[in-house]
C-alpha atoms as a printed R data frame, in Angstrom:
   type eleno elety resid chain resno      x      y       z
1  ATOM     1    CA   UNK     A     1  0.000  0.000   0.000
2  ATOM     2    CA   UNK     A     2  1.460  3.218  -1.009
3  ATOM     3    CA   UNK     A     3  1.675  5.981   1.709
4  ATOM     4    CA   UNK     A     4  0.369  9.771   1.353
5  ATOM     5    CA   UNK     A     5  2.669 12.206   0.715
6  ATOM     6    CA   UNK     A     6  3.642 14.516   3.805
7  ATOM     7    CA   UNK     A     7  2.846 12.351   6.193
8  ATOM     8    CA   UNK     A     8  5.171 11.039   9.160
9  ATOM     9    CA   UNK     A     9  6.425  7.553   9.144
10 ATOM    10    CA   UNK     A    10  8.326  5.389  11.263
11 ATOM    11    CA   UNK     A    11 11.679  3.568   9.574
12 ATOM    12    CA   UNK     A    12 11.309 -0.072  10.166
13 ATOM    13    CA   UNK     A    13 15.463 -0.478   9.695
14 ATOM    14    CA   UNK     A    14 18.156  1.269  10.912
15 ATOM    15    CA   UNK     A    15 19.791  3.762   8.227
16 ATOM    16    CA   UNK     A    16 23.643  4.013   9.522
17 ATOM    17    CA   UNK     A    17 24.316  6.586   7.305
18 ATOM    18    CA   UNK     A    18 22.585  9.136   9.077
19 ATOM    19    CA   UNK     A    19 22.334  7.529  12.488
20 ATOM    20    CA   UNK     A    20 18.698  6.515  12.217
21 ATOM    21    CA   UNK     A    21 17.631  3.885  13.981
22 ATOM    22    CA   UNK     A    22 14.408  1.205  13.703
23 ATOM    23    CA   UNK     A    23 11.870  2.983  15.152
24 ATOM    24    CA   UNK     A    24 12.670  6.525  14.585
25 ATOM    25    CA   UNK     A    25 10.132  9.288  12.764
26 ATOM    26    CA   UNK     A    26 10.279 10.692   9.198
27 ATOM    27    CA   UNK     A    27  8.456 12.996   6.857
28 ATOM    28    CA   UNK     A    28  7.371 10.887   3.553
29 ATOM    29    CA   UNK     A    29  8.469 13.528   1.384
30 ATOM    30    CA   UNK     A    30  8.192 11.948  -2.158
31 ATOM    31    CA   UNK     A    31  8.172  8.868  -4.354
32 ATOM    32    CA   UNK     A    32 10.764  7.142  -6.435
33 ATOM    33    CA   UNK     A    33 10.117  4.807  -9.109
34 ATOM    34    CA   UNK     A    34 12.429  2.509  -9.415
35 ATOM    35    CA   UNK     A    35 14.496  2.091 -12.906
36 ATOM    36    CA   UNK     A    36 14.500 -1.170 -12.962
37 ATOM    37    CA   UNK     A    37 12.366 -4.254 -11.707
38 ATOM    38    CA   UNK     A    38 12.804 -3.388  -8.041
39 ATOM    39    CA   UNK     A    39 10.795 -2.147  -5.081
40 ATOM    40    CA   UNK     A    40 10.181  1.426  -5.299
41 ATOM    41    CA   UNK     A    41 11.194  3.808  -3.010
42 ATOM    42    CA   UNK     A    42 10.371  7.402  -0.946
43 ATOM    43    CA   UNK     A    43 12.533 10.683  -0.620
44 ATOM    44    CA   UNK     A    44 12.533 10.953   3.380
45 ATOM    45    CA   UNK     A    45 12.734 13.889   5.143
46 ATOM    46    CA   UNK     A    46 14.225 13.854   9.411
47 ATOM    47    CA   UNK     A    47 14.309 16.660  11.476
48 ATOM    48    CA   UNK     A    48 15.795 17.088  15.163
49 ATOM    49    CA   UNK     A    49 13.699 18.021  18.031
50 ATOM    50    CA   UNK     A    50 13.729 21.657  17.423
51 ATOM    51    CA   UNK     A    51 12.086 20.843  13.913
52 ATOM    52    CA   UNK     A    52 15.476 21.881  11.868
53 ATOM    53    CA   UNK     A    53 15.631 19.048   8.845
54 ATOM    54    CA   UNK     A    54 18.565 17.172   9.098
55 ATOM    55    CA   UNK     A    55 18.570 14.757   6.369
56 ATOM    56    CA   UNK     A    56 16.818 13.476   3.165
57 ATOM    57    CA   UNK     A    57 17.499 10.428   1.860
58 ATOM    58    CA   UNK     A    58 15.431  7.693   0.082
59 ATOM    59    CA   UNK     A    59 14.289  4.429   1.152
60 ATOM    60    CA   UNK     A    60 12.687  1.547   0.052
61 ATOM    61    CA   UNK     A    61  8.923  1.439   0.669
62 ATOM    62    CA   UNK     A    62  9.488 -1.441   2.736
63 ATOM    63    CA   UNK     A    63 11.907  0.582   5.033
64 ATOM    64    CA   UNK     A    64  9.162  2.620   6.747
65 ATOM    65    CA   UNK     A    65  5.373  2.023   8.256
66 ATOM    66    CA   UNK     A    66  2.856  4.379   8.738
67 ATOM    67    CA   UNK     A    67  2.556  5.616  12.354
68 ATOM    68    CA   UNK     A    68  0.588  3.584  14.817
69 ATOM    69    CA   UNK     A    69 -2.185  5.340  16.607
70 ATOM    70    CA   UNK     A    70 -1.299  3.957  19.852
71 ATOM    71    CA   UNK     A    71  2.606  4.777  19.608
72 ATOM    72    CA   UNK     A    72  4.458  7.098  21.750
73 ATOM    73    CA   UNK     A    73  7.021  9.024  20.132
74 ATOM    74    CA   UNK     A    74 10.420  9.357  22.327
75 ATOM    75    CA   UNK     A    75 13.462 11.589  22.146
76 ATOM    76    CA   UNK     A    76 17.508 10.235  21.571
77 ATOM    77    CA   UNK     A    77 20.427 11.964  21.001
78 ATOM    78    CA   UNK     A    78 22.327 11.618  17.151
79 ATOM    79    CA   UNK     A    79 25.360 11.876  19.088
80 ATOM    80    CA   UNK     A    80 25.031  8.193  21.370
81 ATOM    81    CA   UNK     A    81 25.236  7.184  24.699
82 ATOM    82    CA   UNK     A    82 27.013 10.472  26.695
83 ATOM    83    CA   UNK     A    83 28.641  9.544  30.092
């Protein structure tokens, strides 16, 4: 099922590249056909806390679920564990 556009999503995989972890909230930004004979895809858009965007990056539409309505969201730091 294809998602709407603008809505937020939760990634269902890490994404190492940009620190992302399963679990963690995105803006479904666009769509990507893929050129070939694979899955398609969405343009992601992240943002910190504060609400500044701080990546975009696309994704497989298996890589992200639509949000649940009984999920909480929760706050972690890019950075890691700080001792």
């Amino acid at each position: 099922m294809k998602l709407e556009l603008y809505q937020y999503v939760a990634l269902c995989r890490d994404i190492p590249e940009h620190n992302l972890k399963r679990g963690d909230v995105a803006m479904l930004i666009d769509y990507v056909t893929h050129p070939g004979n694979e899955e398609d895809g969405y343009i992601l858009e992240v943002f910190n806390a504060a609400g500044d965007s701080i990546a975009v990056f696309a994704v497989p539409m298996s890589a992200v679920e639509k949000l649940a309505s009984d999920a909480v969201l929760a706050v972690r730091s890019l950075m890691g564990t700080v001792n």
